[in-house]
N, C-alpha and C positions, 0 to 999 in steps of 0.2 A: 614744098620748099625743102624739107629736111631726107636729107638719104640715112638708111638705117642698114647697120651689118651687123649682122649677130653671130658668135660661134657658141653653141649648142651640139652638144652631144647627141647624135641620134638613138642612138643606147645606153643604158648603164645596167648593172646588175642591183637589184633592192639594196639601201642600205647604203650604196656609194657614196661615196663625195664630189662630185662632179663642178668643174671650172665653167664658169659662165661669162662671154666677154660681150659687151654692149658696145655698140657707139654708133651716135648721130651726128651727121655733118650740118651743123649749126653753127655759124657768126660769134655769138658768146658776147656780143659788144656789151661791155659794162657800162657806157655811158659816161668815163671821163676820160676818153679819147678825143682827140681833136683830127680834124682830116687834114688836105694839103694849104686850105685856105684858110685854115683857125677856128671852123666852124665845130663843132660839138656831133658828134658822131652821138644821135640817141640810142639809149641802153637796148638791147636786146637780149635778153637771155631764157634758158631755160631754169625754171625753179626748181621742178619736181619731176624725181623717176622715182617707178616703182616697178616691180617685176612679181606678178603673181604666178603661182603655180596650181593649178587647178583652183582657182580662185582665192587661195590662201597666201597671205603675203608674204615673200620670203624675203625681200629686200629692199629699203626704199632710200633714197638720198636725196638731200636739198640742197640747190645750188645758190650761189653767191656771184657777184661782180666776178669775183678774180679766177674764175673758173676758166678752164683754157679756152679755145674756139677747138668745135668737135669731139666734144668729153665721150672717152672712152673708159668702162666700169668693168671690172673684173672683182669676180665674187663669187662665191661656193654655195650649197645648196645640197642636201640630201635625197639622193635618188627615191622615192618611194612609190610611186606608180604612174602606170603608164598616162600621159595626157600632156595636156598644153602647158604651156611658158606665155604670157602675157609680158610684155615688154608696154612701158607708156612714157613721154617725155609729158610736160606741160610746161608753157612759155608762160611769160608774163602777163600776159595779156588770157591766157585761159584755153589758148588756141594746144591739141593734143594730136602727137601722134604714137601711133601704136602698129607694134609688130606680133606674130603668137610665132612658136616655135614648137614642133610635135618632139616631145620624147617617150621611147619606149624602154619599157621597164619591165627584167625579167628575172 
C-alpha cells in the first residue's frame, strides 16, 4: 500500500552530521472528514516512526490526526560506522512497513 523514499547519504566521514529525509505515501485520513455524500471518511493514519541505526535508536516520532497525507521527516544523525539505517512507519491498526538503507563510514 505505502510507497517509501528515502534520501541517505551513501558516505560520510566518522563523526559527521549527516541529513536524513523519510517519507511514505500514505492517506493520513484523521477521521473527521466527510466525503462527497456526507459520509465520514474513516481515520487512517500512521502513529509511529522510528529510524534505527545498527540497531540503536536514533529517532522516533508519533503521529496525530492532523498530520499531513504523505509525512515526510528530516532529521540529523551522527555518522559513526559503517552499516544499516532501519526506516519503520506503523499504522493504527499495527500493520508496518519498513525500509534499510546502507551507509558507509570512513
Amino acid at each position: 500500500m505505502a510507497a517509501i523514499r528515502l534520501a541517505v547519504p551513501d558516505t560520510a566521514q566518522r563523526g559527521e552530521v549527516i541529513e536524513i529525509k523519510a517519507l511514505i505515501q500514505h492517506p493520513m485520513e484523521s477521521g473527521f472528514r466527510r466525503g462527497s455524500r456526507g459520509e465520514v471518511i474513516p481515520r487512517n493514519i500512521i502513529t509511529r516512526f522510528e529510524c534505527r541505526y545498527n540497531g540503536a535508536l536514533v529517532f522516533a516520532s508519533d503521529f496525530q490526526p492532523a498530520i499531513a497525507a504523505n509525512p515526510i521527516l528530516t532529521f540529523h544523525t551522527v555518522a559513526t560506522e559503517t552499516g544499516e539505517l532501519e526506516f519503520k512507519w506503523t499504522d493504527q491498526n499495527g500493520e508496518a512497513w519498513s525500509e534499510i538503507a546502507t551507509i558507509t563510514v570512513t
